[in-house]
C-alpha positions as YAML, in Angstrom:
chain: A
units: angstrom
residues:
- id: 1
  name: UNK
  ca: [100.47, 153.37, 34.18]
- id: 2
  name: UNK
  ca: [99.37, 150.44, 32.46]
- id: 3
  name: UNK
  ca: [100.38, 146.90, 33.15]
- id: 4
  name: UNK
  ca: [102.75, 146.72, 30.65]
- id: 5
  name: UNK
  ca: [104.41, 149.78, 31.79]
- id: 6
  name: UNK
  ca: [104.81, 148.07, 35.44]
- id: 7
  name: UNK
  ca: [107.10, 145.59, 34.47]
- id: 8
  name: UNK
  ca: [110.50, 145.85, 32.20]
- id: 9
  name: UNK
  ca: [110.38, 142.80, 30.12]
- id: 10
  name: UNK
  ca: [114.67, 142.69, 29.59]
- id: 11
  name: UNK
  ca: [114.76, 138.45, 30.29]
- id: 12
  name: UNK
  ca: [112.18, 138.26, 26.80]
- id: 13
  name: UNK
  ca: [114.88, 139.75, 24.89]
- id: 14
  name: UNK
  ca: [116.31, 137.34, 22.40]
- id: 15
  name: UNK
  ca: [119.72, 138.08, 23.21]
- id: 16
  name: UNK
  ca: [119.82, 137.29, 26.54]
- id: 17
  name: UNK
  ca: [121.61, 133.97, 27.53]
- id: 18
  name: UNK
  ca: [118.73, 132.57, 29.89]
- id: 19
  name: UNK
  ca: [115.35, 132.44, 28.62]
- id: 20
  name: UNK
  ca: [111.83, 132.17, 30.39]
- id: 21
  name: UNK
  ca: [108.66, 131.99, 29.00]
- id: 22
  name: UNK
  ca: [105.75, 131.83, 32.25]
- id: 23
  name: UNK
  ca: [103.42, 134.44, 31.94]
- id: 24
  name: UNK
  ca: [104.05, 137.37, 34.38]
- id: 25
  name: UNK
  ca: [101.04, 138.31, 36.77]
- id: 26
  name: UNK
  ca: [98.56, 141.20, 36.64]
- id: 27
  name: UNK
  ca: [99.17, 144.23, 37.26]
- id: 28
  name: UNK
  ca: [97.17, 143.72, 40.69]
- id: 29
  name: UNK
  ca: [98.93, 140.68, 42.02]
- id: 30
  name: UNK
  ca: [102.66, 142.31, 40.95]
- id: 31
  name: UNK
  ca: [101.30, 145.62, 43.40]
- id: 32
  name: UNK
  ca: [100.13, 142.59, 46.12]
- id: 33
  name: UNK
  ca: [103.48, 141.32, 46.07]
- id: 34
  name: UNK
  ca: [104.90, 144.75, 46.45]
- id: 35
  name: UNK
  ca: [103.33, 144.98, 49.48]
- id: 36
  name: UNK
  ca: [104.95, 142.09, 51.16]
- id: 37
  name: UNK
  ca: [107.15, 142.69, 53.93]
- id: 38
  name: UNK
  ca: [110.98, 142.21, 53.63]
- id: 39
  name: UNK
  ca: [113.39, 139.97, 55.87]
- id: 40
  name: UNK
  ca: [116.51, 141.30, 56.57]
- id: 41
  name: UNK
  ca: [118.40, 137.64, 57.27]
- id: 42
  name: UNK
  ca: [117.46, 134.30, 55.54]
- id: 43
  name: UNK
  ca: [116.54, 132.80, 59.46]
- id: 44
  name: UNK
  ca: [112.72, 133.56, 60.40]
- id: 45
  name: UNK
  ca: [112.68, 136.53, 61.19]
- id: 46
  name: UNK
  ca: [108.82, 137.86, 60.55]
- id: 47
  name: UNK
  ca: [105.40, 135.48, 60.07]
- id: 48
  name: UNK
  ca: [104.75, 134.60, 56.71]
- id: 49
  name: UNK
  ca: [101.79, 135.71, 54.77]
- id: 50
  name: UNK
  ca: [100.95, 132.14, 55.60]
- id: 51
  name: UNK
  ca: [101.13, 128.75, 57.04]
- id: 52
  name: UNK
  ca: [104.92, 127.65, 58.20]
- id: 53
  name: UNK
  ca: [106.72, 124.81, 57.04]
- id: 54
  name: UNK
  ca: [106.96, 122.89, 60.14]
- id: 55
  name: UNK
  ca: [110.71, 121.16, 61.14]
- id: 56
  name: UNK
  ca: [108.23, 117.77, 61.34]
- id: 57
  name: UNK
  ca: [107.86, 117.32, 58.06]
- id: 58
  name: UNK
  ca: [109.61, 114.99, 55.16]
- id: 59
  name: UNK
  ca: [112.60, 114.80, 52.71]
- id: 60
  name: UNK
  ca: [111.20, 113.90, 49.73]
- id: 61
  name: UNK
  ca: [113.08, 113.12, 46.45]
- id: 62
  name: UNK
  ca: [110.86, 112.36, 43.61]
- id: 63
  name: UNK
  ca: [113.92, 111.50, 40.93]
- id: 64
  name: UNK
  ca: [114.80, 108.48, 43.15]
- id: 65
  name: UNK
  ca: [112.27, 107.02, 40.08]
- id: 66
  name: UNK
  ca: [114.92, 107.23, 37.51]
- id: 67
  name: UNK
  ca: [117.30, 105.00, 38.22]
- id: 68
  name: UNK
  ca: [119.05, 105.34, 35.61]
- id: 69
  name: UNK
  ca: [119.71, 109.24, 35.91]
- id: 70
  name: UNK
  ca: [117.02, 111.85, 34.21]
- id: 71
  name: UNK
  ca: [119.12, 114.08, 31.86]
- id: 72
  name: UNK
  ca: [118.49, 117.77, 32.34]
- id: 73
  name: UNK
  ca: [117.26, 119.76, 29.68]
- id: 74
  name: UNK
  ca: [117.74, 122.98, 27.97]
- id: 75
  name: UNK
  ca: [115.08, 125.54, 26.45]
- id: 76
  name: UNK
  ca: [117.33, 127.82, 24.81]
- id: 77
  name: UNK
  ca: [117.10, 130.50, 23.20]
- id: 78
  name: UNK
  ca: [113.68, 130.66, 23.47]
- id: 79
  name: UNK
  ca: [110.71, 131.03, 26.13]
- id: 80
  name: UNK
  ca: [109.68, 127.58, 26.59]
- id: 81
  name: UNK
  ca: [109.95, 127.53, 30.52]
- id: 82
  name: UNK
  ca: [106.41, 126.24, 30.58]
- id: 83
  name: UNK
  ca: [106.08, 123.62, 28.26]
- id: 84
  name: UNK
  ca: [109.87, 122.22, 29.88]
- id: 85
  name: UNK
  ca: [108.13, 122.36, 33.50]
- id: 86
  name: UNK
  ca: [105.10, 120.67, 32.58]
- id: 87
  name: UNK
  ca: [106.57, 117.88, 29.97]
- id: 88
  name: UNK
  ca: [109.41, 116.99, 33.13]
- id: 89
  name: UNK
  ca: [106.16, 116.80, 35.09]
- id: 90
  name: UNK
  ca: [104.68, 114.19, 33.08]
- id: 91
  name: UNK
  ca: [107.85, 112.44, 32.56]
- id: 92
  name: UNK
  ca: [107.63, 111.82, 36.40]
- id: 93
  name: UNK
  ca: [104.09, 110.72, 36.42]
- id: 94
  name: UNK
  ca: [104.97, 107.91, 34.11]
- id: 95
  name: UNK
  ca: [108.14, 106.97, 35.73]
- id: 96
  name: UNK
  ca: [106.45, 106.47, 39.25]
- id: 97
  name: UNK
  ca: [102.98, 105.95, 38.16]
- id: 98
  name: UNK
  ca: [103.78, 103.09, 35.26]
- id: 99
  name: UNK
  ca: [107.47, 102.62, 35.56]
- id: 100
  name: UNK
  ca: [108.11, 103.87, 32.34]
- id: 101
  name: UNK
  ca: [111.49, 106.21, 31.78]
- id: 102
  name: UNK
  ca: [111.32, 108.09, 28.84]
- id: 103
  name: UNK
  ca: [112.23, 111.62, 27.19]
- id: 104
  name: UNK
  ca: [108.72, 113.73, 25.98]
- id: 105
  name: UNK
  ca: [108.51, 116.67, 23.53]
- id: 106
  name: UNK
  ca: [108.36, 120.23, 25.41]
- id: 107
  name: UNK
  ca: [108.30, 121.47, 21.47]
- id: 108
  name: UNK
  ca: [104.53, 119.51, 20.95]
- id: 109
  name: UNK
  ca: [103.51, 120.95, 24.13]
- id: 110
  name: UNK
  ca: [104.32, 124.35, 23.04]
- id: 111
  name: UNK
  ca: [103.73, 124.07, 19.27]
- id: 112
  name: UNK
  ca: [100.15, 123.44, 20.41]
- id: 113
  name: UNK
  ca: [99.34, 126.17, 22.85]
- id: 114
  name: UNK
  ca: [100.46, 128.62, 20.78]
- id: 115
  name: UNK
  ca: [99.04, 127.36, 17.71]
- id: 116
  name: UNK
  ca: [95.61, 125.90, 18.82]
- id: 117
  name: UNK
  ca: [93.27, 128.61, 19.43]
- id: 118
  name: UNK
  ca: [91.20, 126.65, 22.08]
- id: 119
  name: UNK
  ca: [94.04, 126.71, 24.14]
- id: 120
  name: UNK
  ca: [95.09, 130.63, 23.80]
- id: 121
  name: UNK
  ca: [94.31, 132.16, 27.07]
- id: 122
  name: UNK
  ca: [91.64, 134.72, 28.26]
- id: 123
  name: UNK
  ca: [92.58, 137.37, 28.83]
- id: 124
  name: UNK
  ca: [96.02, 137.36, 27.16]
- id: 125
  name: UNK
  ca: [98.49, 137.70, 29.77]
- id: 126
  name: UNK
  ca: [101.34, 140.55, 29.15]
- id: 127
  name: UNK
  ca: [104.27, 139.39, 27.24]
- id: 128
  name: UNK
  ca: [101.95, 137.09, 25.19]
- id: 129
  name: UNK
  ca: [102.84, 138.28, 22.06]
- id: 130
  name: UNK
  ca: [106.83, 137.51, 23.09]
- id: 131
  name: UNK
  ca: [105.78, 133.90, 23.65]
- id: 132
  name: UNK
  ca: [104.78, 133.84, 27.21]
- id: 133
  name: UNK
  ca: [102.36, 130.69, 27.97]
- id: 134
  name: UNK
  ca: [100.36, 129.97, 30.83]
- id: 135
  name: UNK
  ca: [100.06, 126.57, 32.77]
- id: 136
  name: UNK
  ca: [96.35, 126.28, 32.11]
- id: 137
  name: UNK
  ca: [97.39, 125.89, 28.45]
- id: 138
  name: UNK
  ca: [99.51, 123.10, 29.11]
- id: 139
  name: UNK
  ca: [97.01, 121.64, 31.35]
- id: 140
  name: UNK
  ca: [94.44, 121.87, 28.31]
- id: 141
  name: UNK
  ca: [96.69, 120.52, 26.09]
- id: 142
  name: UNK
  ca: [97.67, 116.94, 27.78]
- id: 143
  name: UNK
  ca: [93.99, 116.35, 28.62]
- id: 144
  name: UNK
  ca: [92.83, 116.68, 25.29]
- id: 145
  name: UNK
  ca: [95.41, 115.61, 23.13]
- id: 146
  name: UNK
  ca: [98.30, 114.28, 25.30]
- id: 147
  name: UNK
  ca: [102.06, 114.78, 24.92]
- id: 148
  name: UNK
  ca: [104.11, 112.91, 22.40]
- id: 149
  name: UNK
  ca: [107.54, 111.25, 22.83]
- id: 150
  name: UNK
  ca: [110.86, 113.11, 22.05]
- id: 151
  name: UNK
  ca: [111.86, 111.27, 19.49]
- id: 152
  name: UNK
  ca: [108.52, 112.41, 16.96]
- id: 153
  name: UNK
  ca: [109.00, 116.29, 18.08]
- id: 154
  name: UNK
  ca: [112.13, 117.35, 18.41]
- id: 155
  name: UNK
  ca: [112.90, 121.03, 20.03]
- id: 156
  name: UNK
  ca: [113.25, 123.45, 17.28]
- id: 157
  name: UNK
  ca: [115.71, 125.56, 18.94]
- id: 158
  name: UNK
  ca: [116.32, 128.36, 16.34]
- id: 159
  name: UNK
  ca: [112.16, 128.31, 15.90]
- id: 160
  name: UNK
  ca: [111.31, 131.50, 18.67]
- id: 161
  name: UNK
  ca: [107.18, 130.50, 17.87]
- id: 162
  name: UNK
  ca: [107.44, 126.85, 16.17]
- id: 163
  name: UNK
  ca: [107.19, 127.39, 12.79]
- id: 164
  name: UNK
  ca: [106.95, 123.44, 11.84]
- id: 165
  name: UNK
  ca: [104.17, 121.99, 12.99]
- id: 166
  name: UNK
  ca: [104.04, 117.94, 15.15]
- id: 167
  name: UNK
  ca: [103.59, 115.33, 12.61]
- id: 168
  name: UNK
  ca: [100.41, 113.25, 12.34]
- id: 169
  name: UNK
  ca: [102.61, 110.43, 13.78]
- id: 170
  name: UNK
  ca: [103.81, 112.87, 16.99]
- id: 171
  name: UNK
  ca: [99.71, 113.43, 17.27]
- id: 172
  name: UNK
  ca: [98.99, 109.93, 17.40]
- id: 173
  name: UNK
  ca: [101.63, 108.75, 20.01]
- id: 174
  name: UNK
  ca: [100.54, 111.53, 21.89]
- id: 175
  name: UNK
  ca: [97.08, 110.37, 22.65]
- id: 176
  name: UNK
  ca: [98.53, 107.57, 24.66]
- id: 177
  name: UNK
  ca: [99.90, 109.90, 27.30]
- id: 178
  name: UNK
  ca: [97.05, 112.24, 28.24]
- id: 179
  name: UNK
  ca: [97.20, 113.37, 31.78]
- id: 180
  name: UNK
  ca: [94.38, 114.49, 34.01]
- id: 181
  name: UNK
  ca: [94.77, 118.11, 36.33]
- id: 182
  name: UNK
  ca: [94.91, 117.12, 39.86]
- id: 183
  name: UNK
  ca: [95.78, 120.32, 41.61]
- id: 184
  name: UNK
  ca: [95.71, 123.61, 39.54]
- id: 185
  name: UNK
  ca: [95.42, 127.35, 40.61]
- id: 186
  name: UNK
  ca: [95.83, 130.67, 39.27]
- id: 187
  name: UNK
  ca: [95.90, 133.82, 41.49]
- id: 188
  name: UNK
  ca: [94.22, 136.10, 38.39]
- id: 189
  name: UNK
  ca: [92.03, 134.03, 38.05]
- id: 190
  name: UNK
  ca: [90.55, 133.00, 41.73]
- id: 191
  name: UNK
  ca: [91.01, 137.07, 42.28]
- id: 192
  name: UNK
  ca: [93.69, 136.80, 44.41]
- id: 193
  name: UNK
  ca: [92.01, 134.73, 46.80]
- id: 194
  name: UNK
  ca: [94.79, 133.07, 49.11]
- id: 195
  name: UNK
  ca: [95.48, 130.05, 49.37]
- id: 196
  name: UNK
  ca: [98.05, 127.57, 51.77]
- id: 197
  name: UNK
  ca: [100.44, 127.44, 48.13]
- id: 198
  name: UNK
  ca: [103.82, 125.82, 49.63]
- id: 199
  name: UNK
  ca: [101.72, 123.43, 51.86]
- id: 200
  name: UNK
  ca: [99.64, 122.23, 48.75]
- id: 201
  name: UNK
  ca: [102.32, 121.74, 46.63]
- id: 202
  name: UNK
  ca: [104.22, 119.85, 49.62]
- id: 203
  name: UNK
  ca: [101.22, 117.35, 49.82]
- id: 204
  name: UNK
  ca: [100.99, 117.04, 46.14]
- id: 205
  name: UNK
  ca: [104.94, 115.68, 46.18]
- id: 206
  name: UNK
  ca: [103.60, 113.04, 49.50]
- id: 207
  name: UNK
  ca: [101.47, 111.91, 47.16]
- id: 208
  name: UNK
  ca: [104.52, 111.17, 44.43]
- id: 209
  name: UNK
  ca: [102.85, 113.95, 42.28]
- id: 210
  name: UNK
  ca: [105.73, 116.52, 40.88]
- id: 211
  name: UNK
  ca: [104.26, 120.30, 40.76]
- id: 212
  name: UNK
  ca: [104.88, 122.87, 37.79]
- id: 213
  name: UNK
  ca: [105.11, 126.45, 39.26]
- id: 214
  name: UNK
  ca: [105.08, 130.12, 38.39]
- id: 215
  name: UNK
  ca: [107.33, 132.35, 39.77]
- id: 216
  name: UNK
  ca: [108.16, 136.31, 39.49]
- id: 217
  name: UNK
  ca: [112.05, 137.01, 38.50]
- id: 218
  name: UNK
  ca: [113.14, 139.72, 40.57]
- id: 219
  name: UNK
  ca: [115.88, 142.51, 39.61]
- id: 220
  name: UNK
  ca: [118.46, 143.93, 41.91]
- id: 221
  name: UNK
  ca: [118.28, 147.32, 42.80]
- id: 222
  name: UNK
  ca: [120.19, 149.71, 40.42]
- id: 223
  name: UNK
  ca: [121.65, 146.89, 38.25]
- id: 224
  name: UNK
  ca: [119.45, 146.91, 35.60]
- id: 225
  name: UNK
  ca: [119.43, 143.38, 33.84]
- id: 226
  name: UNK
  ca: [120.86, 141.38, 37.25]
- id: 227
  name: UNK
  ca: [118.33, 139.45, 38.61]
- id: 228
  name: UNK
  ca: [117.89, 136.74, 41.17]
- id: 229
  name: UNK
  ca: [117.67, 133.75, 39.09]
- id: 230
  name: UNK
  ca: [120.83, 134.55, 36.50]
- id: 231
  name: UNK
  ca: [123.07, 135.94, 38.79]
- id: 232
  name: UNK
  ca: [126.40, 134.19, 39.26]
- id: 233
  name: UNK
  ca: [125.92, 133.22, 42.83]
- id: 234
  name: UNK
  ca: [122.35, 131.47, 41.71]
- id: 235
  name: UNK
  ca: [123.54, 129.90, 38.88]
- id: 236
  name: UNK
  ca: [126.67, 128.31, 40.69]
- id: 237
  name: UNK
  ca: [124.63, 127.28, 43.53]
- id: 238
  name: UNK
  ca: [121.11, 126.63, 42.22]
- id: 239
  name: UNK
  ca: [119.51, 128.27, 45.43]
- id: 240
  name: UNK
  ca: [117.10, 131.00, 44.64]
- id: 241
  name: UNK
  ca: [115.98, 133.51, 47.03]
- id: 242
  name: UNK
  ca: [113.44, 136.24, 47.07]
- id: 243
  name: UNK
  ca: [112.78, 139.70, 48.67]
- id: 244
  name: UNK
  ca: [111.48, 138.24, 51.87]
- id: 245
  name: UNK
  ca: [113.43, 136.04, 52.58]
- id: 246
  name: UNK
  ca: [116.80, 137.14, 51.35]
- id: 247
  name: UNK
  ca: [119.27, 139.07, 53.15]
- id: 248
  name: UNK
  ca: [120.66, 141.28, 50.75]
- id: 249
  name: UNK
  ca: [118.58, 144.32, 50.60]
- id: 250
  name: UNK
  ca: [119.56, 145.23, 47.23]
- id: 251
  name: UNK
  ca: [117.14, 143.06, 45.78]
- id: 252
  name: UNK
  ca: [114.26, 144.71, 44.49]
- id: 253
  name: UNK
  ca: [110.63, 143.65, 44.04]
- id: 254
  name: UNK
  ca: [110.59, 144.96, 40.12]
- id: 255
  name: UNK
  ca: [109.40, 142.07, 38.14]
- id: 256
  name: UNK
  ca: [111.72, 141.79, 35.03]
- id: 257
  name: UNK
  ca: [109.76, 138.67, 34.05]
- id: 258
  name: UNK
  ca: [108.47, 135.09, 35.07]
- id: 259
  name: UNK
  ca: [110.33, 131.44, 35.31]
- id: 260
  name: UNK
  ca: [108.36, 128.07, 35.51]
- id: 261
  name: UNK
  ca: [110.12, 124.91, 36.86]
- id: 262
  name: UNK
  ca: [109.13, 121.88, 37.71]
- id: 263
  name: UNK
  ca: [109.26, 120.86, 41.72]
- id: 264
  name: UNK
  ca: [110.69, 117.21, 42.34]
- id: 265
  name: UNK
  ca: [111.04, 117.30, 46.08]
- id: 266
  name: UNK
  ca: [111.58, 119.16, 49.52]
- id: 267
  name: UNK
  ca: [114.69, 119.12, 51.97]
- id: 268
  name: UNK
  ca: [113.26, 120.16, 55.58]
- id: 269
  name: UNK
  ca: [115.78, 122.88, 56.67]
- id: 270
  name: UNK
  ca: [115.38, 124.60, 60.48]
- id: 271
  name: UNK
  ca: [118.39, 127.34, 58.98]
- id: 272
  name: UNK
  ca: [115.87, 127.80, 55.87]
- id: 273
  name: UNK
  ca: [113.52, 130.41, 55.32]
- id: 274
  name: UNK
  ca: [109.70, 128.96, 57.13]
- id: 275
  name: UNK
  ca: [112.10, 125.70, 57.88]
- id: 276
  name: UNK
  ca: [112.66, 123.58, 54.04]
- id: 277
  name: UNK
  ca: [113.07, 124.28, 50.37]
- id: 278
  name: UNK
  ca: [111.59, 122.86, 47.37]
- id: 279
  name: UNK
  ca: [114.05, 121.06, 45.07]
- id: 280
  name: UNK
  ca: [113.15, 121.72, 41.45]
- id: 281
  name: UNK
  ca: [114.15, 120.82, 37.92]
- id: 282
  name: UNK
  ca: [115.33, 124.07, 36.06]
- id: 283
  name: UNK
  ca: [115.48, 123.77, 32.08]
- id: 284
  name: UNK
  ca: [118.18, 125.97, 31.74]
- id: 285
  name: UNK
  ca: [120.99, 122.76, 30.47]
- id: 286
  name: UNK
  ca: [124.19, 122.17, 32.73]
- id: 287
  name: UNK
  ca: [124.91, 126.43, 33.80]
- id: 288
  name: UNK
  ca: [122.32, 126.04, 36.42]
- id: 289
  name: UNK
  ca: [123.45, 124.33, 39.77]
- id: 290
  name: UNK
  ca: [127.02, 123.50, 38.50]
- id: 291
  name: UNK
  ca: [129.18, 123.66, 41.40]
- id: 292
  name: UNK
  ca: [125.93, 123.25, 44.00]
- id: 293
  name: UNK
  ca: [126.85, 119.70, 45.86]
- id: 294
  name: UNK
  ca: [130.77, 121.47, 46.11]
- id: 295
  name: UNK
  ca: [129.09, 123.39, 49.18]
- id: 296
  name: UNK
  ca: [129.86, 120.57, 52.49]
- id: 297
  name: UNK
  ca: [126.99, 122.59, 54.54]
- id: 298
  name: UNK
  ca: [124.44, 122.74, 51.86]
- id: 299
  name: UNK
  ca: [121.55, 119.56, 51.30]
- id: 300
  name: UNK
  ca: [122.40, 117.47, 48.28]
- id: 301
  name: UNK
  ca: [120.56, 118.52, 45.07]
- id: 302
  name: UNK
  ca: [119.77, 115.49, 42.54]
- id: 303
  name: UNK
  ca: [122.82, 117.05, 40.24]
- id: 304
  name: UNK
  ca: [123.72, 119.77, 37.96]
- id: 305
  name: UNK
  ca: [120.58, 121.40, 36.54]
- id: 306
  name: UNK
  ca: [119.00, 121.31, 39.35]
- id: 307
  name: UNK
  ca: [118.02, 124.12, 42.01]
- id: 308
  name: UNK
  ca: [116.45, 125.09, 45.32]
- id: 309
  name: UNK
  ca: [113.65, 127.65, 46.79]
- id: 310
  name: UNK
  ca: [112.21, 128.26, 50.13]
- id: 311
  name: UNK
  ca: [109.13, 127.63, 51.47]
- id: 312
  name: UNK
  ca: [108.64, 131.26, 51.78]
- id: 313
  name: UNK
  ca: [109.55, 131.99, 48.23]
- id: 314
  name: UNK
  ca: [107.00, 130.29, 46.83]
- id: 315
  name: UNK
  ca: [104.23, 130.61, 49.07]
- id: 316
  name: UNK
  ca: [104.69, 134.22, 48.83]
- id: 317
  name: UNK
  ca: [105.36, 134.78, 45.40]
- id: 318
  name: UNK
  ca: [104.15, 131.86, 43.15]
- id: 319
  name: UNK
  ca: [100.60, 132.67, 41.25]
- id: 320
  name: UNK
  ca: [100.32, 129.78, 39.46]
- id: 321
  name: UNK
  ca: [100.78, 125.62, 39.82]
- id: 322
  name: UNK
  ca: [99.44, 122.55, 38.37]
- id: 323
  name: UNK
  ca: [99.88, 118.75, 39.11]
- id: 324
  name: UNK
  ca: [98.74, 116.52, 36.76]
- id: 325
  name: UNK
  ca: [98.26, 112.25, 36.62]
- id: 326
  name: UNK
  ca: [98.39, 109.98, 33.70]
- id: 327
  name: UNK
  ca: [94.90, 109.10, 32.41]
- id: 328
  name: UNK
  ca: [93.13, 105.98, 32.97]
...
């Protein structure tokens, strides 16, 4: 079997209606997760793979910097996940760093990790060659060369690979928003080594610092092209659950394909799985999260667009995050 084989690849079709784009793991690391135990009931039920979320520890809501609301975004039809994630990442940076609101270009993010060959990725991850990017690329990207605004780049949204290049003008207004990596790891890449993921990330959004992630989209057992993120419960709610800590055992650990969002803040939760959930920005436009604040029982989520995943769900499952910081 080769890694390819291990993995159907149905969410990189074009004719799907919700697109990803984050580079599914090796072929190693999708067998690691496979391993994992399942829980049987979203209350804590078994020990996590590692450290708890403790009841102690803070709501944090990182789009309290846009007063004037932060207008959700939308990558299709294409597999952009990555360059969304990251480019809403720097958009907070500057909005509680400087105090500066303003709408960047996911398209000159993507245009140049795809394009720029010091930025292509080694090895190539599977599903390369159907636009899957890595957030090391992104990282690459801002500290070199920076992200432009909106405005100069526009999303090409029929262009699957970015067939018109940034302007020299987008190039130019770009160099005065480099960012510098503050927390970055990859689980190929360290060789699996573990590390505290969920508790990182949760100090990296103390510190006002909003946290791209990777993260495995699951299918459901014997419904081929249902999976956990694009199912209608998920998509009316926004909450996202995983094999271990969901309770409906019909969902499987096949990896279909990957997701990248960008996590905003963190709702402590003693009913949630390892006790709180990350709030994150999706970049799937106004399907995701519509009718989640309709729930009286549920936390609050910023608005429509918006989404939620435990603890546990991400420090079981996530291989790859990166927090970045505007350049001196």
């Amino acid at each position: 079997m080769t890694g390819n084989d291990h993995f159907r690849t149905t969410l990189f079709d074009q004719d799907r209606v919700f697109h990803t784009g984050a580079a599914i793991p090796s072929l190693e690391i999708a067998q690691l997760f496979e391993s994992l135990n399942y829980s049987n009931s979203r209350r804590l039920r078994r020990q996590p793979t590692t450290q708890t979320c403790q009841a102690s520890y803070d709501d944090i809501d990182l789009t309290d910097a846009f007063t004037a609301g932060w207008p959700i975004t939308d990558q299709r039809p294409r597999n952009t996940c990555i360059a969304f994630a990251v480019a809403s990442c720097v958009e907070a940076a500057l909005a509680r760093e400087k105090g500066v609101i303003e709408r960047l270009s996911p398209e000159f993010l993507y245009w140049c990790m795809r394009n720029k060959p010091e930025y292509k990725p080694d090895p190539l991850p599977p599903q390369y060659d159907e636009g899957a990017t890595k957030l090391s690329q992104a990282s690459g990207v801002l500290r070199d060369l920076g992200i432009c605004s909106e405005a100069l780049a526009p999303y090409q949204r029929l262009s699957s690979f970015s067939e018109h290049p940034p302007s020299d003008a987008a190039f130019a207004d770009a160099l005065g928003r480099k960012c510098e990596e503050v927390q970055y790891w990859d689980r190929n890449r360290d060789n699996g080594e573990s590390v505290n993921k969920a508790e990182i990330i949760y100090q990296e959004l103390l510190e006002g610092r909003a946290v791209a992630i990777g993260i495995p989209i699951f299918e459901y057992t014997g419904h081929f092209g249902i999976d956990n993120w694009a199912e209608q419960t998920t998509l009316s709610t926004g909450t996202v659950y995983g094999p271990t800590d969901s309770e409906d055992d019909q969902l499987d650990k096949v990896i279909v394909s990957a997701h990248a969002v960008c996590i905003v803040g963190f709702q402590p939760d003693k009913e949630a799985p390892d006790g709180g959930w990350f709030v994150f920005r999706n970049s799937w436009g106004r399907d995701f999260g519509k009718h989640a604040n309709r729930f009286p029982d549920s936390p609050k989520l910023p608005g429509v667009g918006y989404g939620r995943i435990s603890f546990r769900h991400v420090d079981d499952f996530c291989w790859e995050f990166l927090s970045l910081k505007m350049a001196d």
